[in-house]
Jmol script that loads the backbone (N, CA, C; Angstrom):
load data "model"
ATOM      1  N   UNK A   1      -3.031   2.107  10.606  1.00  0.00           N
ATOM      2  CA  UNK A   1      -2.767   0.732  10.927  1.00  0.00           C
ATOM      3  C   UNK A   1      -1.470   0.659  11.713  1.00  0.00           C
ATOM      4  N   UNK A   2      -1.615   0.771  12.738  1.00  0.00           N
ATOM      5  CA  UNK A   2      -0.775   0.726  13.832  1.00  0.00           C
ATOM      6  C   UNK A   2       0.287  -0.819  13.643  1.00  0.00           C
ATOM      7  N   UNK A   3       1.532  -0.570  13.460  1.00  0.00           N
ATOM      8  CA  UNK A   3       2.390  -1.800  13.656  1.00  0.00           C
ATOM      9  C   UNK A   3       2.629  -2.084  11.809  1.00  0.00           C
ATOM     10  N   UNK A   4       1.684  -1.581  11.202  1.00  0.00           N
ATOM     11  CA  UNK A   4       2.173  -1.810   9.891  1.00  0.00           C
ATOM     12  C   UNK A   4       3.104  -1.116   9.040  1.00  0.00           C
ATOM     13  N   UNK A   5       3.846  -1.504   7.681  1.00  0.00           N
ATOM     14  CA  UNK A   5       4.647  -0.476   7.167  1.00  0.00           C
ATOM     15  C   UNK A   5       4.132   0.964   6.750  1.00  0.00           C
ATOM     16  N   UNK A   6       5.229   1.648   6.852  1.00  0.00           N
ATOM     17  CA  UNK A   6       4.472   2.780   6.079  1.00  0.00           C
ATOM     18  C   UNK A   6       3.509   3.543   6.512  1.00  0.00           C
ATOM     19  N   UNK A   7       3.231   3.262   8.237  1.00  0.00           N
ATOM     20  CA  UNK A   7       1.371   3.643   8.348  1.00  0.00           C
ATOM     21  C   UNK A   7       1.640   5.149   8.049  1.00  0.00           C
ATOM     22  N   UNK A   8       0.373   5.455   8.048  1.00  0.00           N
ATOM     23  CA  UNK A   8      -0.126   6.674   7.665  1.00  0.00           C
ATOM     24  C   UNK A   8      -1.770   6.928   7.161  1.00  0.00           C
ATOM     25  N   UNK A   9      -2.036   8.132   6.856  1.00  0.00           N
ATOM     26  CA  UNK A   9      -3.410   8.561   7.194  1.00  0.00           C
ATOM     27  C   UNK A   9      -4.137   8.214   6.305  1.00  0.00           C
ATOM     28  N   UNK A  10      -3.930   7.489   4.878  1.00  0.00           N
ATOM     29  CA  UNK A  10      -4.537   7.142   4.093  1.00  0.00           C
ATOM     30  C   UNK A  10      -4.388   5.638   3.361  1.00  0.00           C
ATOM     31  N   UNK A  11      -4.046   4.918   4.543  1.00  0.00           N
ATOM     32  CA  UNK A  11      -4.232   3.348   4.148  1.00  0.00           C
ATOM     33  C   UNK A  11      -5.677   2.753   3.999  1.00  0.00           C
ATOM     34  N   UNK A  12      -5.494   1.775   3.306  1.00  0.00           N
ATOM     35  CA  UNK A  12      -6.811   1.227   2.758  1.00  0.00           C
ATOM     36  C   UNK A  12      -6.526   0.057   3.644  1.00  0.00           C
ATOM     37  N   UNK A  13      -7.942  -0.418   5.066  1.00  0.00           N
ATOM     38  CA  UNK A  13      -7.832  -1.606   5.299  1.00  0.00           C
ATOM     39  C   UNK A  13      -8.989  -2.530   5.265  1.00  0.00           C
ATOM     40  N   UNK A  14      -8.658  -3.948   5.122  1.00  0.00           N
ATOM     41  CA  UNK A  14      -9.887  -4.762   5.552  1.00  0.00           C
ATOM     42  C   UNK A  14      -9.903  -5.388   6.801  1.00  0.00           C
ATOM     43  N   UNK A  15     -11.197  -5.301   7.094  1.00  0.00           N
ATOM     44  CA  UNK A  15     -11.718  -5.694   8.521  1.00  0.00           C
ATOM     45  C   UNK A  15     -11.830  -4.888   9.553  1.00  0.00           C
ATOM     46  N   UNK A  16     -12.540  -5.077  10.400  1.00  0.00           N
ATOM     47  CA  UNK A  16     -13.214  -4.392  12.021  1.00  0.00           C
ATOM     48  C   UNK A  16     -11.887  -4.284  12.538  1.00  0.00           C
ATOM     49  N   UNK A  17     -12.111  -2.903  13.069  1.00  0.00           N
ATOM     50  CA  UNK A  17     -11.550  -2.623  14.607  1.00  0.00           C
ATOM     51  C   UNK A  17     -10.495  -3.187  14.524  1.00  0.00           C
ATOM     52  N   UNK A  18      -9.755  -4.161  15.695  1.00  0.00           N
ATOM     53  CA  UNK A  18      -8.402  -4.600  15.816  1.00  0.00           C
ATOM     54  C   UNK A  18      -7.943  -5.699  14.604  1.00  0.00           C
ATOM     55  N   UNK A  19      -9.043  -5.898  13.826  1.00  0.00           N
ATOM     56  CA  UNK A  19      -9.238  -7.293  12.997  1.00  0.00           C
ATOM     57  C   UNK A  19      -8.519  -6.790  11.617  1.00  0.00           C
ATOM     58  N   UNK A  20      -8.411  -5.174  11.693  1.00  0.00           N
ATOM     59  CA  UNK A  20      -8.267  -4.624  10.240  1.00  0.00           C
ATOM     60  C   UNK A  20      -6.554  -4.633  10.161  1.00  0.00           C
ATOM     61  N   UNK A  21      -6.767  -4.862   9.052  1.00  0.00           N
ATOM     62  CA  UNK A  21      -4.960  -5.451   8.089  1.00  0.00           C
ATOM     63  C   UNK A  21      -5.099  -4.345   6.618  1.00  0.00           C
ATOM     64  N   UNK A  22      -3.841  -3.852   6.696  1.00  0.00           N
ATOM     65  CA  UNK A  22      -3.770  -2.723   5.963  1.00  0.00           C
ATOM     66  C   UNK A  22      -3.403  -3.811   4.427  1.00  0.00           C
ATOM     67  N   UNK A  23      -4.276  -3.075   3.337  1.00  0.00           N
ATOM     68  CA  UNK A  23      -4.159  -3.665   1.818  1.00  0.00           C
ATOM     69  C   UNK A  23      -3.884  -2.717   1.096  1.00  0.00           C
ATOM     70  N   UNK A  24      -3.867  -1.151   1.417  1.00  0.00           N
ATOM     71  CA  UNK A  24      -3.078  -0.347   0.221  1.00  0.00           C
ATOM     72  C   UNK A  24      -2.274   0.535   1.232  1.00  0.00           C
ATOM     73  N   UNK A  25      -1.643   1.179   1.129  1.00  0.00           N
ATOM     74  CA  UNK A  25      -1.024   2.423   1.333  1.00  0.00           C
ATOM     75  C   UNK A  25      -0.662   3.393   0.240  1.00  0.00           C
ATOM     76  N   UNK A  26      -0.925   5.058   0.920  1.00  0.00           N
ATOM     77  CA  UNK A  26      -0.963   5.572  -0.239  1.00  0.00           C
ATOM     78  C   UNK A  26      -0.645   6.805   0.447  1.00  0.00           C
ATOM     79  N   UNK A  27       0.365   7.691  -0.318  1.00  0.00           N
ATOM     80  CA  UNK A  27       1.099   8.664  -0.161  1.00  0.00           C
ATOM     81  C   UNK A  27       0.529  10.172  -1.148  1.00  0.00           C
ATOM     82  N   UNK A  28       0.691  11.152  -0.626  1.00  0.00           N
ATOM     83  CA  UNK A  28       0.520  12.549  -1.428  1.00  0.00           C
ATOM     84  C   UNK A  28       1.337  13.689  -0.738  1.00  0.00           C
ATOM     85  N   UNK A  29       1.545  13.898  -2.122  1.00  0.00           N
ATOM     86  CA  UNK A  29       2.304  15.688  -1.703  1.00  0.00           C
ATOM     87  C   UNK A  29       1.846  16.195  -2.416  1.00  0.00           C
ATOM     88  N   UNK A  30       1.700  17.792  -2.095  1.00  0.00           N
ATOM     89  CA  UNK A  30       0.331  18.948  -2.382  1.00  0.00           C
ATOM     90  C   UNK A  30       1.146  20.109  -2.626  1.00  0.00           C
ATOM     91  N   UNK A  31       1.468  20.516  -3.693  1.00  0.00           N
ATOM     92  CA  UNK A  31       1.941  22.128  -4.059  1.00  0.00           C
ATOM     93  C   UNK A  31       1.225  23.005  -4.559  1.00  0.00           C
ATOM     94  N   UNK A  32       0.803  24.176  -4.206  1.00  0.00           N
ATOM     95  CA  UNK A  32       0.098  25.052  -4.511  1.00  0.00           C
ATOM     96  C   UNK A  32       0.942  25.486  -5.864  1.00  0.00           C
ATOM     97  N   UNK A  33      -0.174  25.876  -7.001  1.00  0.00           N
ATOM     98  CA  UNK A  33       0.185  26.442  -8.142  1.00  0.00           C
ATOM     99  C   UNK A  33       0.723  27.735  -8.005  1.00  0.00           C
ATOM    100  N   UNK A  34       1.504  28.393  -8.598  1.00  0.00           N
ATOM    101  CA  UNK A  34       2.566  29.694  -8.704  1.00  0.00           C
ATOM    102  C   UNK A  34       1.528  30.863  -8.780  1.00  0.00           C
ATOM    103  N   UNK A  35       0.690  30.381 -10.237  1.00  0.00           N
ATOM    104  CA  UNK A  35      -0.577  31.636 -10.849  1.00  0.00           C
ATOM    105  C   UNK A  35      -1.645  31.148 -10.815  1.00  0.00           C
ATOM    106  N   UNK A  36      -2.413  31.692 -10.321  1.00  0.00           N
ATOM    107  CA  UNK A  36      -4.097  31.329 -10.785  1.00  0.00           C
ATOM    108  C   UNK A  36      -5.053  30.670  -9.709  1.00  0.00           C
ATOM    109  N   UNK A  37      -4.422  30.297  -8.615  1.00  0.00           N
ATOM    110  CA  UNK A  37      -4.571  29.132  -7.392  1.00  0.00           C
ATOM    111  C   UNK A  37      -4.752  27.767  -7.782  1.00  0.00           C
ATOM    112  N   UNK A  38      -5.179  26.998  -7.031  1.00  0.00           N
ATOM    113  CA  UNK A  38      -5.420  25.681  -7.182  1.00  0.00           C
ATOM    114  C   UNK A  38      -4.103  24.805  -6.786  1.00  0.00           C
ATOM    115  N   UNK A  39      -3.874  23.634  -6.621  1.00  0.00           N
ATOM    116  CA  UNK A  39      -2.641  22.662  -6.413  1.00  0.00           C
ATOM    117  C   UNK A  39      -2.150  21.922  -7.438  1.00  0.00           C
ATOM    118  N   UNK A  40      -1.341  21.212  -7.166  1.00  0.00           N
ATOM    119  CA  UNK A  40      -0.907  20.010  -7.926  1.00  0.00           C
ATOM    120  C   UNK A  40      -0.554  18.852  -6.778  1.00  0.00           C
ATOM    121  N   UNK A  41      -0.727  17.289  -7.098  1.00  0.00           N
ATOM    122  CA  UNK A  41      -0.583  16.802  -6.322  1.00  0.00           C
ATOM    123  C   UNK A  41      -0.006  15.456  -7.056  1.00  0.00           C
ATOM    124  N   UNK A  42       1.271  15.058  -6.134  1.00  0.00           N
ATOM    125  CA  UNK A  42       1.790  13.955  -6.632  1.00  0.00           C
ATOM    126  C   UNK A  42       1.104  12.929  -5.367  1.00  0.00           C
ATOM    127  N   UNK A  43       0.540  11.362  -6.024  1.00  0.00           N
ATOM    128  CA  UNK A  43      -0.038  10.690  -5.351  1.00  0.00           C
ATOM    129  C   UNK A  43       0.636   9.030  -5.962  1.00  0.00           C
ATOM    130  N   UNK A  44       0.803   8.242  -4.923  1.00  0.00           N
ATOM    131  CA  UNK A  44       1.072   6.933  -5.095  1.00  0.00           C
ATOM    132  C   UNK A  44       0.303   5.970  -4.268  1.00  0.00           C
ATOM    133  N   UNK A  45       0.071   4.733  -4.459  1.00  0.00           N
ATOM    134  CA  UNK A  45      -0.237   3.952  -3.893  1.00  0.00           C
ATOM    135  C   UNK A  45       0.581   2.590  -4.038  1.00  0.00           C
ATOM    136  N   UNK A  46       0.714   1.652  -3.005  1.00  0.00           N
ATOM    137  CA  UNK A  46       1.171   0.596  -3.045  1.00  0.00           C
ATOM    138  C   UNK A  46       0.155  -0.634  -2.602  1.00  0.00           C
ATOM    139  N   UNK A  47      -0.437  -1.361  -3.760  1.00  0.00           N
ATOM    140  CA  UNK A  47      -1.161  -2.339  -3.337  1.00  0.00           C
ATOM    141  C   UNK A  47      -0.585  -3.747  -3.246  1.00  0.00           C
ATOM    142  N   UNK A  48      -0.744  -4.221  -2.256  1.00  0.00           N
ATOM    143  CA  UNK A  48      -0.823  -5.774  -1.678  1.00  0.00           C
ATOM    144  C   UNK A  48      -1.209  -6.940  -2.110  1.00  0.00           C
ATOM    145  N   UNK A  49      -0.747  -7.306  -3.610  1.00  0.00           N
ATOM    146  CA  UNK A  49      -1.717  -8.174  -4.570  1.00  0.00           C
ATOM    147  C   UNK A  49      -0.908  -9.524  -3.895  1.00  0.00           C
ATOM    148  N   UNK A  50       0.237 -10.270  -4.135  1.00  0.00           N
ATOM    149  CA  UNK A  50       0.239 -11.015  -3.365  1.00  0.00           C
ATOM    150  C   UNK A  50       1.931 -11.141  -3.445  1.00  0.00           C
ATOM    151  N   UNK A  51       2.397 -11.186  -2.452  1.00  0.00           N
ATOM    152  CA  UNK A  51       3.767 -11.239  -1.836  1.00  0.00           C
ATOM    153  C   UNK A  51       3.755 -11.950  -0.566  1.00  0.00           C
ATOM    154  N   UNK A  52       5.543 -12.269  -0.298  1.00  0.00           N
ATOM    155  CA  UNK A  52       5.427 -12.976   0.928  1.00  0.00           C
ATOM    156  C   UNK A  52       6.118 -11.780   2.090  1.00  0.00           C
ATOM    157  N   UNK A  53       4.531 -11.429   2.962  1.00  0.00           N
ATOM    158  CA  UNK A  53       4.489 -10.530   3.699  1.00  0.00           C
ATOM    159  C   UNK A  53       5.777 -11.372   4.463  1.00  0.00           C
ATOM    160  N   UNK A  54       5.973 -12.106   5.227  1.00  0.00           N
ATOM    161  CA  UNK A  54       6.960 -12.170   6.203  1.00  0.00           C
ATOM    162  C   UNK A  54       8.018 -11.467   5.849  1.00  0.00           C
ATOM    163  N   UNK A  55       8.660 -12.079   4.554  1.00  0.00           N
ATOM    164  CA  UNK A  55      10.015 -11.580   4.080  1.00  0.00           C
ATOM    165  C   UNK A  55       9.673  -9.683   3.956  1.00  0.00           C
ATOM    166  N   UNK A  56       8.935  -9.286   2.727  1.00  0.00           N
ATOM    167  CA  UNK A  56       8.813  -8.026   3.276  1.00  0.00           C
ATOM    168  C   UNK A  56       8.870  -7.237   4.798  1.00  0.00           C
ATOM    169  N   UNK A  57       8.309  -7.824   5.889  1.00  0.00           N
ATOM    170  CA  UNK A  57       8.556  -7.280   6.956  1.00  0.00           C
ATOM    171  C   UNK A  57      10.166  -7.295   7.688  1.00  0.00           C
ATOM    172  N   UNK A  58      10.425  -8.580   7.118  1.00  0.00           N
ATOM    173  CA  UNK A  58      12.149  -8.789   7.768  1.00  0.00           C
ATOM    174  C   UNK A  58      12.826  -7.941   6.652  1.00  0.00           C
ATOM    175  N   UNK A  59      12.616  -7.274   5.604  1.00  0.00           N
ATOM    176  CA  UNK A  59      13.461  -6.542   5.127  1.00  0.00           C
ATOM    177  C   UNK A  59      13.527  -5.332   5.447  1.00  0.00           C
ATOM    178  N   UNK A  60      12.240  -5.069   6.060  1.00  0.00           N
ATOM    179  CA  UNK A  60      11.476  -3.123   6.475  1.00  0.00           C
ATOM    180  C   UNK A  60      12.352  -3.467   7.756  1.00  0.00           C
ATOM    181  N   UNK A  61      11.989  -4.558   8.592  1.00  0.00           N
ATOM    182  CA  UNK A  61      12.535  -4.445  10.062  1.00  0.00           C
ATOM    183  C   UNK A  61      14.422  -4.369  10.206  1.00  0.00           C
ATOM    184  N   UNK A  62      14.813  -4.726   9.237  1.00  0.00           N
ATOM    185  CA  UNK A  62      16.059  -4.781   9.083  1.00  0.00           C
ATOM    186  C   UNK A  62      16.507  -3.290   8.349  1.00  0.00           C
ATOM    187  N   UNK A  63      16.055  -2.879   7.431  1.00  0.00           N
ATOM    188  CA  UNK A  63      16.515  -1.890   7.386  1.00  0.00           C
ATOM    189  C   UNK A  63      16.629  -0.755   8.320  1.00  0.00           C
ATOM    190  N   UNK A  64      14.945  -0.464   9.012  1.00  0.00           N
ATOM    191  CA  UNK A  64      15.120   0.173   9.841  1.00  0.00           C
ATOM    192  C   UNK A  64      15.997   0.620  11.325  1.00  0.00           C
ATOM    193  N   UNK A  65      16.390  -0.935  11.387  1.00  0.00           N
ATOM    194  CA  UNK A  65      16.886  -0.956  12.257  1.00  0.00           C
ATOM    195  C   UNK A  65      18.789  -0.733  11.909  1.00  0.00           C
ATOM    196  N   UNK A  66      19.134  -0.856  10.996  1.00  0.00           N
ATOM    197  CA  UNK A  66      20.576  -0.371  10.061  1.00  0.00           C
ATOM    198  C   UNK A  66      19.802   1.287  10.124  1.00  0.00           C
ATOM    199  N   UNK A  67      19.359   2.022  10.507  1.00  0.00           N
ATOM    200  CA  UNK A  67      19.021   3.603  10.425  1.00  0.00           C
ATOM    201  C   UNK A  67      18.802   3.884  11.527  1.00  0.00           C
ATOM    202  N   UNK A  68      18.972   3.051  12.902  1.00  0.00           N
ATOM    203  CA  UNK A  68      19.106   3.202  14.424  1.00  0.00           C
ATOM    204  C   UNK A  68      17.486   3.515  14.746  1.00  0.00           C
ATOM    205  N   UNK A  69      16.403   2.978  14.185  1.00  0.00           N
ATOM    206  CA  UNK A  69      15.272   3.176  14.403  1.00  0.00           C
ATOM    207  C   UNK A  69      14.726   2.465  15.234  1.00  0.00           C
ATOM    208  N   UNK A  70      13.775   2.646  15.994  1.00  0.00           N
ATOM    209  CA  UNK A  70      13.085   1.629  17.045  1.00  0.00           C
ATOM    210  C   UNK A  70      11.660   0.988  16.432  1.00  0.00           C
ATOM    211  N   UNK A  71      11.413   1.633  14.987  1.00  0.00           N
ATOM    212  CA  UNK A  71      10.237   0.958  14.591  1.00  0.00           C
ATOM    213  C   UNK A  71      10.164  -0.573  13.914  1.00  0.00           C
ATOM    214  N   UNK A  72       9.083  -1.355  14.571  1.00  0.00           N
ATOM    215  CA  UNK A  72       9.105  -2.621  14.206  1.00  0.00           C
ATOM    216  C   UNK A  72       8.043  -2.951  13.531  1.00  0.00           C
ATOM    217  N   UNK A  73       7.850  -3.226  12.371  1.00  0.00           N
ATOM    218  CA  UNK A  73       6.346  -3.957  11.469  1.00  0.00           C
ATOM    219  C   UNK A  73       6.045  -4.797  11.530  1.00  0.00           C
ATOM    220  N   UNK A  74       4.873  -4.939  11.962  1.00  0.00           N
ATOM    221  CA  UNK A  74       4.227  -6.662  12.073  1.00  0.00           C
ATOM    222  C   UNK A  74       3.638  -7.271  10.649  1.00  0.00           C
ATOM    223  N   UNK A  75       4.147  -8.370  10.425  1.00  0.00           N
ATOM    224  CA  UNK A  75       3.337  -8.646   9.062  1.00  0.00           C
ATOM    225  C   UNK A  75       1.680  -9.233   9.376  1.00  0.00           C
ATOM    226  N   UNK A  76       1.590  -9.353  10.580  1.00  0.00           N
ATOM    227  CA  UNK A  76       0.105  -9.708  10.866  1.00  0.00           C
ATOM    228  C   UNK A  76      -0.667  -8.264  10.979  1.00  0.00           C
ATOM    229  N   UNK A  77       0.056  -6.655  10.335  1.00  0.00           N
ATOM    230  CA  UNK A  77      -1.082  -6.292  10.348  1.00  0.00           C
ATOM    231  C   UNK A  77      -0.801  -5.674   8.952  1.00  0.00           C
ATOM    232  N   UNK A  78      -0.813  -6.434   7.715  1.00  0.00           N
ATOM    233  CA  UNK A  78      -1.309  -6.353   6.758  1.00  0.00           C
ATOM    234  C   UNK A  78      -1.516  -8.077   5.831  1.00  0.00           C
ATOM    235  N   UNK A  79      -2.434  -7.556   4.361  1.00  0.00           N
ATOM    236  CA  UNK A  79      -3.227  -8.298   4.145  1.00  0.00           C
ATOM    237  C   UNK A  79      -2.751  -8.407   2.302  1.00  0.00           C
ATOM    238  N   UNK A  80      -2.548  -9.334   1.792  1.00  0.00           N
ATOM    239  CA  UNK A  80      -2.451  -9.194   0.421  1.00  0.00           C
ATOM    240  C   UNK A  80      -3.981  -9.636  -0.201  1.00  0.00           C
ATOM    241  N   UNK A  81      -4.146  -8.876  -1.312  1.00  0.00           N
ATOM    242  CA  UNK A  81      -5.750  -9.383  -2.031  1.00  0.00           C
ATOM    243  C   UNK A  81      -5.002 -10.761  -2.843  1.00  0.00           C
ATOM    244  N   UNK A  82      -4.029 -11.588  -2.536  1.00  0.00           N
ATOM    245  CA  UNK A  82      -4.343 -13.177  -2.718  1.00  0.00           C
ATOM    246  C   UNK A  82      -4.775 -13.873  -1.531  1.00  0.00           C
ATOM    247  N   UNK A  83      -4.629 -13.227  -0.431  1.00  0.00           N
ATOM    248  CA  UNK A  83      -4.742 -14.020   0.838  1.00  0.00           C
ATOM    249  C   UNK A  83      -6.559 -13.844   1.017  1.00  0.00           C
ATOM    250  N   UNK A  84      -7.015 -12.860   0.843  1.00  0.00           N
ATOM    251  CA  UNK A  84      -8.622 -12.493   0.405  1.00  0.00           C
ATOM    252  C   UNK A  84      -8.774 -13.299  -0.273  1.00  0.00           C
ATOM    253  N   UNK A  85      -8.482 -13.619  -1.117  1.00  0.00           N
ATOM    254  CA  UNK A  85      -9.598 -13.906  -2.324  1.00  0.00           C
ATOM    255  C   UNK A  85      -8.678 -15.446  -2.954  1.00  0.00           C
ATOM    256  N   UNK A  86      -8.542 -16.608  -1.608  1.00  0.00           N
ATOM    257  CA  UNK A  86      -7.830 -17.542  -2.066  1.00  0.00           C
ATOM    258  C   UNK A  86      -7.628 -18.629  -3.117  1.00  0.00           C
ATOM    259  N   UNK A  87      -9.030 -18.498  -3.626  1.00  0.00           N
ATOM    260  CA  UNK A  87      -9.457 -19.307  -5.289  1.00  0.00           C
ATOM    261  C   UNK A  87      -9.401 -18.548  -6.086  1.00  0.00           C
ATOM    262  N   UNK A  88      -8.470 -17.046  -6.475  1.00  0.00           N
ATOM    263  CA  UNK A  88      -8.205 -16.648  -7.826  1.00  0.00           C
ATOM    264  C   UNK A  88      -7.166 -16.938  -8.077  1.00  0.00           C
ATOM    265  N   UNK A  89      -7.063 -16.572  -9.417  1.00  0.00           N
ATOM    266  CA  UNK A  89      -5.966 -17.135  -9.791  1.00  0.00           C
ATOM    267  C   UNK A  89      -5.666 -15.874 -10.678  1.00  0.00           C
ATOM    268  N   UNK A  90      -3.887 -16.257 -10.802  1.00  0.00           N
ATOM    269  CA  UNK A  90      -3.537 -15.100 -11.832  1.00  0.00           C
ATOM    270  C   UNK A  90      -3.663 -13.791 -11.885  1.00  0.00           C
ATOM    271  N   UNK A  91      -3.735 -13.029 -10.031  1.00  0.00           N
ATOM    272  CA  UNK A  91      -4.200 -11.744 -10.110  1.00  0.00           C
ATOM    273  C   UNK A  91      -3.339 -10.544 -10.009  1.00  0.00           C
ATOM    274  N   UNK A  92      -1.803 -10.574 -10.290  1.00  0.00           N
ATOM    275  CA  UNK A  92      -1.305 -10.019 -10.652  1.00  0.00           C
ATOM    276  C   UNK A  92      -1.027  -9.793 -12.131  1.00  0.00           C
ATOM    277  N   UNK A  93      -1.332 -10.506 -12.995  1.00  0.00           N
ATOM    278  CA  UNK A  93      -1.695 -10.230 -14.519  1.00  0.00           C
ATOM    279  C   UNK A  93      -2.602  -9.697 -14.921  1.00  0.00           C
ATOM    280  N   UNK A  94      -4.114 -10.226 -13.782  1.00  0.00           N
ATOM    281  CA  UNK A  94      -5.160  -9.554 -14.167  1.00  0.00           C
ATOM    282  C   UNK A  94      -5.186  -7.977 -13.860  1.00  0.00           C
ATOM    283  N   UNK A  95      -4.689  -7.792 -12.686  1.00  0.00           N
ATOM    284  CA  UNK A  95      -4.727  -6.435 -12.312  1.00  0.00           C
ATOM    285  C   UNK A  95      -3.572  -5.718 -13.260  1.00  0.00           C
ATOM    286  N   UNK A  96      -3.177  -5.825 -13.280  1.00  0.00           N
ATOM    287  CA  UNK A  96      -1.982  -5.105 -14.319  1.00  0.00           C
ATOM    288  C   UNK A  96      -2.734  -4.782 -15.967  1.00  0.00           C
ATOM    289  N   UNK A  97      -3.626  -6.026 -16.346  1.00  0.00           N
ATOM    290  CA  UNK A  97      -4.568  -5.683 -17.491  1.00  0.00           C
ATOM    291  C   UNK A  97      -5.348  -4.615 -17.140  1.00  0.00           C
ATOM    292  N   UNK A  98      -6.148  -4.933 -15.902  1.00  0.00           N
ATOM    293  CA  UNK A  98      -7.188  -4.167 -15.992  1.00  0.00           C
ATOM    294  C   UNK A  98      -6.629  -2.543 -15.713  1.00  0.00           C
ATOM    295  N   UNK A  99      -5.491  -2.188 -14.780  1.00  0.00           N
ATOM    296  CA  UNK A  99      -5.041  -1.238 -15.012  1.00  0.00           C
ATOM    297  C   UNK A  99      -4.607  -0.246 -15.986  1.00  0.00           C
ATOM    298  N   UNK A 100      -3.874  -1.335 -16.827  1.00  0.00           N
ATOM    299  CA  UNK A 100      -3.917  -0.304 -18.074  1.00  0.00           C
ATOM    300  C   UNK A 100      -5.031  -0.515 -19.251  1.00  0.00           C
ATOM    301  N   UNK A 101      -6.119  -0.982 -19.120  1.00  0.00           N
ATOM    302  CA  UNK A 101      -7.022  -0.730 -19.463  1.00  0.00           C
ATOM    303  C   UNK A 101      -7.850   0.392 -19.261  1.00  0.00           C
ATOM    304  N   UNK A 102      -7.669   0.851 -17.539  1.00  0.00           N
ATOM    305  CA  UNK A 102      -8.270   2.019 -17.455  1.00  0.00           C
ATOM    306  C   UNK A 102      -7.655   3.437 -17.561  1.00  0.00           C
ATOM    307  N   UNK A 103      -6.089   2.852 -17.207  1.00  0.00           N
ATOM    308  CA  UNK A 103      -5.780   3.806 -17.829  1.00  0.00           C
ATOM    309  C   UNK A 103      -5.747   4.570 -19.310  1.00  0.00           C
ATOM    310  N   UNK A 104      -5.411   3.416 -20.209  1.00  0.00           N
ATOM    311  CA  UNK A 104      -5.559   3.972 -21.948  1.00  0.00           C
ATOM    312  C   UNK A 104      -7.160   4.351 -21.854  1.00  0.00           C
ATOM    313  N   UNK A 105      -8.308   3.987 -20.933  1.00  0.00           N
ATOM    314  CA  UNK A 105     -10.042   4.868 -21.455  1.00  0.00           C
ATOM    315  C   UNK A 105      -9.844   5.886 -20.631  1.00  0.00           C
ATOM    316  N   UNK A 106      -9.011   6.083 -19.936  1.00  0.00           N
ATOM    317  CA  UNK A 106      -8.590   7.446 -19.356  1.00  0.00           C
ATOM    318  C   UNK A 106      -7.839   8.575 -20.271  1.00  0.00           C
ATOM    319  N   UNK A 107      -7.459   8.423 -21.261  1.00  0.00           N
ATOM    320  CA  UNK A 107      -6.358   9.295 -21.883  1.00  0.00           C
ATOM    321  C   UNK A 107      -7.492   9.913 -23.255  1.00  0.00           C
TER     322      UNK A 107
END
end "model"
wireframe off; spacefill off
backbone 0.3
color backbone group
């Protein structure tokens, strides 16, 4: 997602072609195990439940630019899942339930 924060190779977006607005971003680093083969991998994601993209972008654009950077983020190319889904309600509580919900049937 070209113009958005953070881009990189494993953002989650919605919509076509030029229409698409980045809703997750998500990071990994990959270390190969010492004995035995196989990796380990530290992985994050940052989802877009609902914030005020402008201000986020004037804080990315400002910092970057205090680090002599030329990169600029557009907040028109990402998307929060309140701006989707404009008749829910309460979906940062809900998601936070349902998260650790799956996480504790995970353990």
């Amino acid at each position: 997602m070209s113009g958005s924060f953070c881009d990189g190779r494993y953002n989650l977006a919605c919509g076509e072609c030029a229409e698409a607005r980045k809703i997750v971003g998500t990071a990994q680093y990959w270390r190969p195990l010492a004995a035995g083969g196989g990796h380990v991998v530290l992985a994050h994601a940052v989802i877009l439940i609902d914030a005020d993209l402008s201000a986020a972008h004037q804080a990315a654009n400002a910092f970057e630019a205090q680090l002599g950077s030329e990169r600029v983020y557009c907040a028109d190319k990402t998307v929060t899942l309140a701006q989707l889904l404009p008749g829910e309600r309460h979906l940062l509580p809900r998601f936070s339930e349902a998260l650790a919900q799956e996480l504790d049937a995970s353990r």
